[in-house]
Every structure is written in structure tokens, then in C-alpha cells.
Backbone bond lengths (Angstrom), bond angles and torsions (degrees), N, CA, C in turn:
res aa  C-N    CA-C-N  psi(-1)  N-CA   C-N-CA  omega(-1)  CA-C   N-CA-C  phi
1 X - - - 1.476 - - 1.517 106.38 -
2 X 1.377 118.89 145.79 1.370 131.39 -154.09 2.147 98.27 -96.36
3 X 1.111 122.01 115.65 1.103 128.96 -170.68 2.263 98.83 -82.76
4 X 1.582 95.58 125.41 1.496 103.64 178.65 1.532 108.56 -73.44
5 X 1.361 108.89 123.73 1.826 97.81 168.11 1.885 98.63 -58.16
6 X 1.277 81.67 166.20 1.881 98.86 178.54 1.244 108.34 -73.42
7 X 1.296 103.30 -43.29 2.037 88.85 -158.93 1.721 96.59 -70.80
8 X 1.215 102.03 -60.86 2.029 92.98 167.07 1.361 120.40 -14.54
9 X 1.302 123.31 -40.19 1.482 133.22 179.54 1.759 104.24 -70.60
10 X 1.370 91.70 -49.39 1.325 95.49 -168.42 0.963 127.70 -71.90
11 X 1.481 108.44 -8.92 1.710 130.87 -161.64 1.732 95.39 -96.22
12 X 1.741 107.80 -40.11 1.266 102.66 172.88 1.488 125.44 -64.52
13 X 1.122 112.03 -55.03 1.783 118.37 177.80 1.243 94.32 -41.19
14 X 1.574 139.30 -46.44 1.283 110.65 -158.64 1.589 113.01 -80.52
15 X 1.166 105.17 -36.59 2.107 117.86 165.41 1.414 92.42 -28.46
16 X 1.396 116.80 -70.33 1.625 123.88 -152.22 1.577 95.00 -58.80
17 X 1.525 120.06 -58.39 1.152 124.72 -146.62 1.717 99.11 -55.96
18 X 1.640 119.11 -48.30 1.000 133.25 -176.44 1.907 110.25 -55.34
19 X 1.126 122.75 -41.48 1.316 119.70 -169.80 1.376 98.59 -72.08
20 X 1.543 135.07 -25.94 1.360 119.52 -130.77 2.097 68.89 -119.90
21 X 1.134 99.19 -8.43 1.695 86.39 -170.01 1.324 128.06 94.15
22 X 1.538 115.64 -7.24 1.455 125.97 -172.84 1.629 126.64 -81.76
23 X 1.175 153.96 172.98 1.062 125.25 -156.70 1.951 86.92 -114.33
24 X 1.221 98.99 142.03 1.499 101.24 168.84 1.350 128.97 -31.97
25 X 1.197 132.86 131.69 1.596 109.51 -176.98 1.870 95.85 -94.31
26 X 1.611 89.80 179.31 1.550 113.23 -164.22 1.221 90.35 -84.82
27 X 1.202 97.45 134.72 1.873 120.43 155.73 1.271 113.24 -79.27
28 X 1.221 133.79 133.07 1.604 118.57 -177.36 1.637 99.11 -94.69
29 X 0.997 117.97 -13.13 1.642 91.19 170.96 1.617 104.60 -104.28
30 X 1.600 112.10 7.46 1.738 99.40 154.78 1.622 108.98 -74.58
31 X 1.027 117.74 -25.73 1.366 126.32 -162.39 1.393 106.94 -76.85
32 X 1.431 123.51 -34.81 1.027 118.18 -166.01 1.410 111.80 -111.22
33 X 1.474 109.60 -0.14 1.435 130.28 154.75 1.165 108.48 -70.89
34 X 1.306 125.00 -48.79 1.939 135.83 177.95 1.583 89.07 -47.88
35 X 1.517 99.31 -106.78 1.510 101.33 -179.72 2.017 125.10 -16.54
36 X 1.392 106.72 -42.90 1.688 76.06 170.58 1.062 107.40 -76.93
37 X 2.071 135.01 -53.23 0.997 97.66 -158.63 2.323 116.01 -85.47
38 X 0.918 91.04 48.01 1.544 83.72 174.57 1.561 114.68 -81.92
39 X 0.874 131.99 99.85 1.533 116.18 -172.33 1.496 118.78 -45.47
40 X 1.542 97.60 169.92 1.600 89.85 -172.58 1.618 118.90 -94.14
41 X 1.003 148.20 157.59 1.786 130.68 -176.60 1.535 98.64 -84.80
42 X 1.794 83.99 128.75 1.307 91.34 147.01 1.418 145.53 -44.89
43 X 1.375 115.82 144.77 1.636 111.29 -163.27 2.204 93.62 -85.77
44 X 1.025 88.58 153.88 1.470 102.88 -166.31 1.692 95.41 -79.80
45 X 1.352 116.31 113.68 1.636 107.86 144.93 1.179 133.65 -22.89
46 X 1.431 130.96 115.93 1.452 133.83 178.24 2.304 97.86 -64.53
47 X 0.616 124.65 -179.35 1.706 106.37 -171.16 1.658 79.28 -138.90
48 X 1.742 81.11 140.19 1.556 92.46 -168.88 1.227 110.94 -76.10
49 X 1.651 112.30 150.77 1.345 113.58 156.29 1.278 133.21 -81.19
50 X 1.131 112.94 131.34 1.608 115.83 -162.12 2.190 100.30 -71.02
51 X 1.580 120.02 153.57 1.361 115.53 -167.67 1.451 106.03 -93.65
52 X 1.673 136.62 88.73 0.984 129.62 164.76 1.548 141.95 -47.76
53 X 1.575 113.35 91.98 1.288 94.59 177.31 1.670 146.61 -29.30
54 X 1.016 137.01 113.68 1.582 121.20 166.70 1.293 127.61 -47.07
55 X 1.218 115.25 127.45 1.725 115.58 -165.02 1.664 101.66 -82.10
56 X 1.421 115.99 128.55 1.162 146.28 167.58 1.847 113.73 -19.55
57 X 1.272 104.77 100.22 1.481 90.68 172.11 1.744 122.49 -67.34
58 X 1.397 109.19 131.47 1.591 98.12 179.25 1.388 116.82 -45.94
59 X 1.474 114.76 169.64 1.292 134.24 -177.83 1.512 119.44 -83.05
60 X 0.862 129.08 127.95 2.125 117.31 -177.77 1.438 93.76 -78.60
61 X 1.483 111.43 126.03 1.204 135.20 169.73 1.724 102.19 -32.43
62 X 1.349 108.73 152.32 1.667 114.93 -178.22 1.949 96.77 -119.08
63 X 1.043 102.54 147.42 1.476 121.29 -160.57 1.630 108.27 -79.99
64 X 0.883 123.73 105.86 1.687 119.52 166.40 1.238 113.14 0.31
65 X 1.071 124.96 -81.97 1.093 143.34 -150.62 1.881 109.61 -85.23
66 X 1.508 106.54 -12.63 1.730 110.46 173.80 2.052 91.02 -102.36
67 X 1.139 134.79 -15.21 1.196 138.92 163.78 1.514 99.75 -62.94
68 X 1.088 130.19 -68.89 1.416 147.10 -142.25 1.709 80.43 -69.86
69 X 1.651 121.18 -68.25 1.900 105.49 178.01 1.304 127.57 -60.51
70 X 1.067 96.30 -15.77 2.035 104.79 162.86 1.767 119.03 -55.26
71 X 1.426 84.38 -63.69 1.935 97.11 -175.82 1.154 108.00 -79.50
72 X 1.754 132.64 -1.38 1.123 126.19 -169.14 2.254 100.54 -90.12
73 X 1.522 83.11 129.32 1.818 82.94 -178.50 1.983 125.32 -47.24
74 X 1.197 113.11 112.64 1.285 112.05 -176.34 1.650 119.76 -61.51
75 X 1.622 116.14 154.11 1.328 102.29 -168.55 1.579 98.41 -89.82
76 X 1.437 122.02 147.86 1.393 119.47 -157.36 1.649 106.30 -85.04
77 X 1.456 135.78 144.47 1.266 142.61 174.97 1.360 117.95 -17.02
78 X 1.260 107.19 -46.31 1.662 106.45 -163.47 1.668 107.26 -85.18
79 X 1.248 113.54 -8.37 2.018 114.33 -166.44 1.539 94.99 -55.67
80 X 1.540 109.51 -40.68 2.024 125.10 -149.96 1.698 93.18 -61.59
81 X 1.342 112.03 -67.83 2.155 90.96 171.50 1.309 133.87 -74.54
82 X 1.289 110.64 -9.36 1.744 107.03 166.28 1.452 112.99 -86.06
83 X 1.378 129.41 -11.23 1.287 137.01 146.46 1.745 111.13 -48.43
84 X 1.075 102.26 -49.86 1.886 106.51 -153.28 1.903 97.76 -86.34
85 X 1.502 95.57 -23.70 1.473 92.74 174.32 1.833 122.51 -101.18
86 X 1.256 109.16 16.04 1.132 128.01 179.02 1.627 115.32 -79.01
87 X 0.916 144.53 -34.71 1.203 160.96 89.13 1.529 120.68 46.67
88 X 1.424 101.51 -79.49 1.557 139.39 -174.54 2.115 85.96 -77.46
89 X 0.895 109.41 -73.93 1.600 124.41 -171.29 1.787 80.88 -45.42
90 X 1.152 145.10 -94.34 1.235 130.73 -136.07 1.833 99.18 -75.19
91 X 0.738 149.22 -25.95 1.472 138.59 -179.62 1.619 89.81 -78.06
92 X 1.089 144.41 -38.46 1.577 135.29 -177.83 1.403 103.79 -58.27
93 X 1.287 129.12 -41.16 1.440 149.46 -143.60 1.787 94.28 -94.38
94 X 1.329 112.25 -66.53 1.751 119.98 169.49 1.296 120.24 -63.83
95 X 1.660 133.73 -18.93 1.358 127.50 118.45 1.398 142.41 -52.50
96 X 1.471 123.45 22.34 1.117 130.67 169.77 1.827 117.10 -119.47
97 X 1.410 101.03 -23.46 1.485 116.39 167.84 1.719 117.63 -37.92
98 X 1.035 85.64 157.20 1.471 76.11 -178.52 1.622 89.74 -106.81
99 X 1.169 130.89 132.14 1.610 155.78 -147.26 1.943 99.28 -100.22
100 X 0.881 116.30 144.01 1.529 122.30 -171.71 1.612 100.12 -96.06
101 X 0.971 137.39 122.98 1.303 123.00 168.08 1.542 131.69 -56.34
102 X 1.266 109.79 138.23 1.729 89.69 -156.16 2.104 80.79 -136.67
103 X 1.175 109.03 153.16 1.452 122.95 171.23 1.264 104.03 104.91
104 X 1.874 101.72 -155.42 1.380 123.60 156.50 1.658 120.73 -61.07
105 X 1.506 116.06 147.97 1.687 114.92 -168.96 1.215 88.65 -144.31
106 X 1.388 116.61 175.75 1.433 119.93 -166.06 1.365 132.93 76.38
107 X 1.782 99.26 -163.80 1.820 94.68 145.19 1.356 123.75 -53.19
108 X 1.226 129.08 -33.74 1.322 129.95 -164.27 1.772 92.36 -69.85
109 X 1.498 88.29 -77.35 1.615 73.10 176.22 1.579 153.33 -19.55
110 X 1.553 89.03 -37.78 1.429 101.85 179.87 1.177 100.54 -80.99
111 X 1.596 140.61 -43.83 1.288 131.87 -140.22 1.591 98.42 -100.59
112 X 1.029 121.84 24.61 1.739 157.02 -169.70 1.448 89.45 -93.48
113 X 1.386 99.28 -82.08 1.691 129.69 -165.08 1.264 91.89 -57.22
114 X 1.380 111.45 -70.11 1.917 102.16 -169.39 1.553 128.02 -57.32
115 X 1.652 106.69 -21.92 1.646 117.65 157.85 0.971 108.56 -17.74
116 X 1.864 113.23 -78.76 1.272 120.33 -162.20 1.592 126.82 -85.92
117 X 1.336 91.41 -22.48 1.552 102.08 -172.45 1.501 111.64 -65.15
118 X 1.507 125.45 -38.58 1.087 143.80 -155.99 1.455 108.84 -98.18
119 X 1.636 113.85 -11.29 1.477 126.71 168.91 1.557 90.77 74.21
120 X 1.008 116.30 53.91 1.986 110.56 143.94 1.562 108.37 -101.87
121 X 1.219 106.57 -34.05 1.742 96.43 162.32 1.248 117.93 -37.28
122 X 1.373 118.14 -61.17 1.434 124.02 -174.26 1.354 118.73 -55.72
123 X 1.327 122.30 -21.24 1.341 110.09 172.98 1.772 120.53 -111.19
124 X 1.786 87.28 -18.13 1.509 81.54 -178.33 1.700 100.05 -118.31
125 X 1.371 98.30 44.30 1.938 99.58 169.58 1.771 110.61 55.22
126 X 1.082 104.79 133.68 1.335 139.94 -171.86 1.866 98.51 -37.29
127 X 1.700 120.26 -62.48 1.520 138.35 169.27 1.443 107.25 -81.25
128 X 1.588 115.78 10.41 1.548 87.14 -175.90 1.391 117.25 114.00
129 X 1.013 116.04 -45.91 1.926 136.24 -161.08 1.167 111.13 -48.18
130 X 1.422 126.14 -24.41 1.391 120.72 175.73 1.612 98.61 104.07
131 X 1.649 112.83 151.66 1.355 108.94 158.36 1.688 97.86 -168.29
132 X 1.098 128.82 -93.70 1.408 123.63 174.06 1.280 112.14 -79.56
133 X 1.107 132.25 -31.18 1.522 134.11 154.52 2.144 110.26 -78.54
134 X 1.238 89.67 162.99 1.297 88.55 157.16 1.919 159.33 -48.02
135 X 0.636 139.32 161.20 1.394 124.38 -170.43 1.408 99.42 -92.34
136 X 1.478 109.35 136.99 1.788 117.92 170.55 1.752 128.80 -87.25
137 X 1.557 85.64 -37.29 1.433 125.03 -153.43 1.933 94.36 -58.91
138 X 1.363 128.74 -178.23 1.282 132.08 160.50 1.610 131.71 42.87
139 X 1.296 99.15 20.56 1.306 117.49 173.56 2.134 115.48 120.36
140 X 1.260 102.69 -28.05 1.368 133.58 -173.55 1.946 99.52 -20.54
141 X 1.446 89.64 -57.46 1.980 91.36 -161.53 1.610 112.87 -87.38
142 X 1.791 107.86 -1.13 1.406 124.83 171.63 1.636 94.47 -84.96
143 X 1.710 135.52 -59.53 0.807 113.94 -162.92 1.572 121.15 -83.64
144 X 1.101 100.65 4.68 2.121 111.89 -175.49 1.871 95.29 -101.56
145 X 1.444 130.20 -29.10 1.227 136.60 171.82 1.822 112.58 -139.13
146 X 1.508 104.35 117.95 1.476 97.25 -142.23 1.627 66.95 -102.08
147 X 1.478 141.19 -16.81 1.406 119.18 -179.52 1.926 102.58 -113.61
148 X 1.265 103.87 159.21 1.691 113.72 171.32 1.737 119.88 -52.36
149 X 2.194 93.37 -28.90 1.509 92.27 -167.35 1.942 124.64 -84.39
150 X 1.834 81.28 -12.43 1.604 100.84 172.95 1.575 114.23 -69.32
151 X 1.164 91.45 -48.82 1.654 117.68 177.15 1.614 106.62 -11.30
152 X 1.938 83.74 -76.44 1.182 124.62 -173.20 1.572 118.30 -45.92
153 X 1.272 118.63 -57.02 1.263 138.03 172.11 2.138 107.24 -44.93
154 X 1.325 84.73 -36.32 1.859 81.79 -164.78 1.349 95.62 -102.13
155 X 1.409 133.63 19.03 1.316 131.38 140.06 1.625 103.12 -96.05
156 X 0.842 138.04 -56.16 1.600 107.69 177.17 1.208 128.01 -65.00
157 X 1.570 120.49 -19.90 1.642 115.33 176.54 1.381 98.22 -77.08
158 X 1.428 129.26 -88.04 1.512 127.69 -153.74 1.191 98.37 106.78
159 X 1.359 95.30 166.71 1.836 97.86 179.24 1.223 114.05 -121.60
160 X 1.903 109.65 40.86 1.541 111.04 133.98 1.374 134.93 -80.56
161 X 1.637 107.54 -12.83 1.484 135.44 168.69 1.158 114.13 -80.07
162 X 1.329 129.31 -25.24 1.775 119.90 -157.28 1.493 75.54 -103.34
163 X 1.254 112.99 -55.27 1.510 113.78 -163.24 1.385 120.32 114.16
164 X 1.131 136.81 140.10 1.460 154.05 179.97 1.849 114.27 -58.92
165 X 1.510 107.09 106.48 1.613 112.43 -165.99 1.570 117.03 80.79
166 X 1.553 112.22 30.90 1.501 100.72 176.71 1.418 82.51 -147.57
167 X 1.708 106.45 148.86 1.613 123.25 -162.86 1.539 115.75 -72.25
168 X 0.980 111.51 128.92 1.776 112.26 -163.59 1.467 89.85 -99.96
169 X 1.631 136.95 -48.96 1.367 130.63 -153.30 1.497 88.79 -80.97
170 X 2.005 95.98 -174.90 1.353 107.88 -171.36 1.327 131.97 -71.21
171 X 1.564 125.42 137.86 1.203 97.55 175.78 1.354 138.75 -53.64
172 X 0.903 118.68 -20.67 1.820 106.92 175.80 1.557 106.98 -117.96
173 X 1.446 105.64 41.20 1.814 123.00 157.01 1.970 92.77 -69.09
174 X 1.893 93.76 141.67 1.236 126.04 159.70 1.403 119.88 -32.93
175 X 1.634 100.89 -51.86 1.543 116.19 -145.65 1.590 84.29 -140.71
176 X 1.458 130.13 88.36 1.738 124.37 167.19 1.212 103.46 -63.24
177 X 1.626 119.71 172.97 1.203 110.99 -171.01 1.652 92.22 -159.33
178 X 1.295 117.44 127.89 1.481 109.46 -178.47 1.516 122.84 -105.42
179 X 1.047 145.93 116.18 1.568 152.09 -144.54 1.906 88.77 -53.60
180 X 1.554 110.66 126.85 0.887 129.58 169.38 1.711 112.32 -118.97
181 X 1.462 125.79 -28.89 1.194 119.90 -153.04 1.770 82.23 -127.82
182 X 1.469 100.06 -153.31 1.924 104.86 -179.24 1.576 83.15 -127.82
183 X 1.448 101.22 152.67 1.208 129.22 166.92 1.247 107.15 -132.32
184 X 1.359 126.79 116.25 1.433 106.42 163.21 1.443 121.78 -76.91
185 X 2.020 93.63 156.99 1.432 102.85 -173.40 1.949 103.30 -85.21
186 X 1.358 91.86 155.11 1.826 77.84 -178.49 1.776 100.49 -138.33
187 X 1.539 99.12 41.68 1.279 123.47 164.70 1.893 112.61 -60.58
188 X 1.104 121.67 -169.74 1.781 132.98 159.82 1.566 107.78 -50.76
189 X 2.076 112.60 -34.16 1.422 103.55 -135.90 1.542 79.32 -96.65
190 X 1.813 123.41 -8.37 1.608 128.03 -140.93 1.844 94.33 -76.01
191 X 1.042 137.10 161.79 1.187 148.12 147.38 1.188 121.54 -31.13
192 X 1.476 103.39 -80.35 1.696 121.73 144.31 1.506 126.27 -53.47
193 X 1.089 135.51 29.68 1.716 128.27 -165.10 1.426 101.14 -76.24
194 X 1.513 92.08 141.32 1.658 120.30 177.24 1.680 99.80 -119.87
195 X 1.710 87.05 159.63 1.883 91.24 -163.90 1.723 83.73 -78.98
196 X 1.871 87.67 -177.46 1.543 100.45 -179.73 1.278 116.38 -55.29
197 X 1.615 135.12 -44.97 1.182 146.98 -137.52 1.881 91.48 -94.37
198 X 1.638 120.98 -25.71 1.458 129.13 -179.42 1.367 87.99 -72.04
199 X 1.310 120.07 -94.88 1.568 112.48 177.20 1.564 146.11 -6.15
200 X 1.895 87.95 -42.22 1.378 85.94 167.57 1.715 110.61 -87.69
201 X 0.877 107.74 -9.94 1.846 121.37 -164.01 1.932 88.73 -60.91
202 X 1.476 114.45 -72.31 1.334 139.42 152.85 1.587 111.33 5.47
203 X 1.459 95.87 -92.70 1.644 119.03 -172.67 1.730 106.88 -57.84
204 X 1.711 134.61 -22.42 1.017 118.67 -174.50 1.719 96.34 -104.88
205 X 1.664 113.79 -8.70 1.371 91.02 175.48 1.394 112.52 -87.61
206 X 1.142 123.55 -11.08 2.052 126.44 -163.50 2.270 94.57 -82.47
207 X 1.233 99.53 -30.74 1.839 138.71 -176.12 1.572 103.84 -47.33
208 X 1.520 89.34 -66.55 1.543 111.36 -175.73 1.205 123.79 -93.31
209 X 1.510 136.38 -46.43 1.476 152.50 -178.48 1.479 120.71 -56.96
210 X 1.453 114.83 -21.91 1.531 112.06 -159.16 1.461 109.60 -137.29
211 X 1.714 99.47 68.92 1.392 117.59 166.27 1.541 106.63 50.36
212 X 1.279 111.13 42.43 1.499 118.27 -177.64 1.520 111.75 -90.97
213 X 1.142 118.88 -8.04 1.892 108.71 -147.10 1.813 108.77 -72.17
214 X 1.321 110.30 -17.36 1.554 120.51 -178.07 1.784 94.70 -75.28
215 X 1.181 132.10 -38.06 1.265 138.27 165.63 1.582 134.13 -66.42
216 X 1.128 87.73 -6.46 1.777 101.76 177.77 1.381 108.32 104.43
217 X 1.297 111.95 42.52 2.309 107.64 -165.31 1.600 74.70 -104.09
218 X 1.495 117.94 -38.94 1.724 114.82 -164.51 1.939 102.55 -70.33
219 X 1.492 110.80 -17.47 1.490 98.12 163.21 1.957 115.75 -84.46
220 X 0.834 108.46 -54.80 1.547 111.26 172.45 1.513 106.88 -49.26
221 X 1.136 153.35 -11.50 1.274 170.58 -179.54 2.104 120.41 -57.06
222 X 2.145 73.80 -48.85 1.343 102.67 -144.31 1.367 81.03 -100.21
223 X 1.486 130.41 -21.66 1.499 126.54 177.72 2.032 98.43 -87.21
224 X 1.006 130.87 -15.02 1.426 105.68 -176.42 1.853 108.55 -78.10
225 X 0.939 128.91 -54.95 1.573 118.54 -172.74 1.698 105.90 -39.98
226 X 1.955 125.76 -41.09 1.088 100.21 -156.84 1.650 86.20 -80.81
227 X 1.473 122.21 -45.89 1.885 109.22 179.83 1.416 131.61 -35.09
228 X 1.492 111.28 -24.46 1.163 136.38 159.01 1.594 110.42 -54.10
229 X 0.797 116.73 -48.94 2.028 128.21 -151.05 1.911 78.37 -99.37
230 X 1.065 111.65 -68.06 1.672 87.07 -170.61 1.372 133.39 -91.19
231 X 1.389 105.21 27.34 1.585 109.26 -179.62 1.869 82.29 -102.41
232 X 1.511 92.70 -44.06 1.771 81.31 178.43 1.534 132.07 -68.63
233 X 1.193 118.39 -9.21 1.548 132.33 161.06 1.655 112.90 -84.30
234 X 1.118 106.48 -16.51 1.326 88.21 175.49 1.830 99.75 114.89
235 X 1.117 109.99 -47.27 1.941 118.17 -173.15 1.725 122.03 -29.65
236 X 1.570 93.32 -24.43 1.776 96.26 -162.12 1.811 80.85 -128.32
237 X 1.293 109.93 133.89 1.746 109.79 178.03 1.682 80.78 -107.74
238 X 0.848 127.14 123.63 1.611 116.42 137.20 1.739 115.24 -104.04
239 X 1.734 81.35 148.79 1.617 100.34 -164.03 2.048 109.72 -58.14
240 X 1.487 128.08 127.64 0.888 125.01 -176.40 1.685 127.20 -38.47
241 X 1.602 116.54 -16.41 1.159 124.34 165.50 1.683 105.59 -147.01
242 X 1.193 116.77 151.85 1.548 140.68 132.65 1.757 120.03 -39.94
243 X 1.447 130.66 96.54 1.360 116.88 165.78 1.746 101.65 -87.79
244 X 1.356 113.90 123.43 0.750 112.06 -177.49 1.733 119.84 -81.11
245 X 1.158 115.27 -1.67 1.595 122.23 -166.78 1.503 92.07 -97.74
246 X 1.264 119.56 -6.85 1.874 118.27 175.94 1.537 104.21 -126.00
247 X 0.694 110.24 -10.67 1.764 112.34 -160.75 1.223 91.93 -62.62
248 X 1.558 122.92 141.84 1.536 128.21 175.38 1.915 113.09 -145.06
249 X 1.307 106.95 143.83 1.794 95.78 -166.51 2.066 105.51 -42.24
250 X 1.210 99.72 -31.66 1.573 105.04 -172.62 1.504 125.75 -63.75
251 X 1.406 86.12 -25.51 1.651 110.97 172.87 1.467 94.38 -62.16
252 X 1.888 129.14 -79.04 1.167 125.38 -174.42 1.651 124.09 -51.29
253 X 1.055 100.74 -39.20 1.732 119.58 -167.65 1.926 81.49 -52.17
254 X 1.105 126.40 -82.66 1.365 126.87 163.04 1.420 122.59 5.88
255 X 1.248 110.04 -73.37 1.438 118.05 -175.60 1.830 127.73 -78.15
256 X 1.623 82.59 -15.34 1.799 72.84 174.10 1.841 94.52 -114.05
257 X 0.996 104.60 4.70 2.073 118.05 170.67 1.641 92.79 -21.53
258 X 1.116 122.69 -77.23 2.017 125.48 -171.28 1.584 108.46 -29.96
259 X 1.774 97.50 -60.32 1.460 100.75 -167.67 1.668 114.21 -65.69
260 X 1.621 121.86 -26.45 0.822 111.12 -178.64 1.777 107.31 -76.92
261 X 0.875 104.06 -34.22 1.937 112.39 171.34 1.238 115.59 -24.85
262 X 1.577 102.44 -66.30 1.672 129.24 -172.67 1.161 91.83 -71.80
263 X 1.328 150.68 -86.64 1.578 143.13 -153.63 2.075 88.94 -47.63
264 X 1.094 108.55 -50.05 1.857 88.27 178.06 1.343 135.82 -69.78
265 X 1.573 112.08 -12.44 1.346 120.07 160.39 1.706 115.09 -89.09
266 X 1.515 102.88 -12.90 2.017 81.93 -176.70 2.065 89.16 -97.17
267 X 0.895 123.39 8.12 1.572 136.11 172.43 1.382 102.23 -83.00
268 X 1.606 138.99 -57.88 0.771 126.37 -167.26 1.638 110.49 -107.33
């Protein structure tokens, strides 16, 4: 007996199925051909969650008064060294003034300056007071030289000239006084020598400056403005130095002779 291929079979059922209207029947190895190849379903997306921001914690209130240094205008970078050099800038600036003259002027002035410069401070104290030399101050150089022209003389000799134990002040001084210590002379011959006009600068400031005027400093006082006025006109020459190994009160008395003239004519 002649064996039917299958699909022939299969080809028939479906002829029949179709004429009669019926629906094809299942093949079980279509079926199980269906089923493998049916694909499998996709697995479903979980659906995303969208990323909610966190809502903003408020702000802690800001303080009046830390507001108020906020909005207040800052001082700008550059003020901090023109501050620090401000300083330097105004003392440069008040050294350029022109300065008022203030003190002693003149001879006085000068014989101020030469006080110290020349080291009579140092021996006869800063006011006068005395220290390794004698005291000036309180009448002292009125009653040891009762005139300006003696004065004068025993600042340019010194008492390597008078000599050691012989009376340097005036003769008809209160209180004579005989060279015990050294003074230098600050004559032409002195180490230190100062011209005539220094010398006298000297002798009328120690004269006048040191609470003298009950002693006669308030007469010598009254002679510096006119010695002033005619050494500066020219009226009184004094000699460019003092020799002190000749120098004699008569010698000076001489040379300031005018000024004492004039102070006796605007007196009388």
C-alpha cells in the first residue's frame, strides 16, 4: 500500500475545510511551530520618575545694622597708602614754609648760638649757673666785670694771658677774682678764636640773658639794638679780630664810643 506524503493530506483538509466553510483544523506541529516561533513580550518599562527639586530653605533674616555696613559705600583700595604716606607729605610741605623768626636776633642772637657752640655752656651751664667754670647767671658776670668793655677783654685773653693767681675781673669789682682754673682765650692768638664782632655777640648775651637786669644787664640791653643798627650801616668798623695779648678795655670802649653816644642822645 502506497504511503500519502503529509502535506498532500494537509493540503486536502484544507480544500474540504474551505468548500464546506469550516475553519481549517490545527496542525499540532503548526502549533507548536506557532508557539516557538512567537516571540516573547517585551518586559514593560517601569515609567520614570521625574527628579523633584528640593524646595529652598528660607534665608535667616539679616540684621539692620549688618545691612546698614553692607550698603554703606566702601573705602576704595588705593586711600590705605596715601593715608600712610600722608604723614611724610605734610612735614615735607611745613618744611617748605617760610618760618617766622622767633627768639633772640642780632648780636644777641648770635651770641646765643656761639654760647653753645663754642662750649661756654659747658662750663658755665646752659642758664648761666655755673659748673666747672664760674657762675654767670644772677648778677655773677656784672659783679666780676662791672663794664661790657672788661667783659670783653677777658673773653679774648683767657687766663693763659692774664696768668694763673693774678686778678682777671674789674678793678673796682665787689668780689676780685684771681685766675685759678683755664679759660680759654678766644682772641686771634685763641685755638678757638672768634672775630671781634663774635666776642662781642658773647659778652652782651651772658650780660643780658641771665636774670641780670637788677645788675646792670637792663643797661647793656638798651645799648644792643643801637650796636646792632650801626655795625649794620657801616658807623662802628670793628677790627676783624681781638688780639688778645694787646687788647685793653680802652681799645673796646673806642670802638663801640658812637653807639654809646647815640643811646645818650636818644636818652637825653
Amino acid at each position: 500500500m502506497t504511503e500519502i506524503p503529509e502535506h498532500l493530506l494537509k493540503r486536502s483538509k484544507e480544500r474540504k475545510a474551505a468548500l464546506s466553510g469550516e475553519a481549517p483544523p490545527a496542525d499540532a506541529s503548526d502549533a507548536g511551530t506557532a508557539v516557538e516561533a512567537a516571540p516573547a513580550a517585551a518586559p514593560v518599562a517601569a515609567a520614570a520618575v521625574p527628579d523633584v527639586a528640593p524646595e529652598p530653605e528660607p534665608e535667616a533674616p539679616i540684621a539692620p545694622y549688618v545691612q546698614q555696613a553692607n550698603d554703606r559705600k566702601k573705602m576704595p583700595f588705593w586711600i590705605v597708602p596715601v593715608l600712610l604716606t600722608l604723614p611724610f607729605w605734610a612735614m615735607m610741605y611745613v618744611g617748605t614754609l617760610e618760618r617766622v623768626p622767633q627768639g633772640l636776633t642780632g648780636l644777641l642772637g648770635h651770641g646765643e648760638e656761639l654760647y653753645v657752640e663754642s662750649g661756654c655752656s659747658g662750663c658755665h651751664g646752659g642758664e648761666g649757673g655755673g659748673g666747672i667754670g664760674p657762675a654767670l647767671a644772677d648778677g655773677e658776670v656784672h659783679i666780676s666785670f662791672t663794664s661790657l668793655e672788661d667783659n670783653v677783654v677777658w673773653i679774648a685773653r683767657g687766663s693763659a694771658i692774664v696768668g694763673t693767681g693774678n686778678n682777671y675781673t674789674s678793678a673796682d669789682s665787689e668780689r676780685p677774682r684771681a685766675v685759678a682754673g683755664q679759660m680759654p682765650g678766644f682772641g686771634s692768638e685763641g685755638a678757638n678764636s672768634l672775630t671781634a664782632e663774635e666776642i662781642l655777640s658773647v659778652a652782651l648775651y651772658v650780660r643780658t640773658q641771665f636774670h641780670n637786669d637788677e645788675f646792670g644787664g637792663e643797661r647793656d640791653l638798651e645799648l644792643v639794638p643801637v650796636l646792632n643798627e650801626l655795625i649794620e650801616t657801616g658807623e662802628i668798623e670793628l677790627p676783624e679780630s681781638f688780639e688778645g695779648a694787646s687788647l685793653t678795655a680802652d681799645d673796646v670802649a673806642s670802638w663801640i664810643a658812637p653807639a654809646r653816644e647815640a643811646l645818650a642822645a636818644l636818652e637825653g
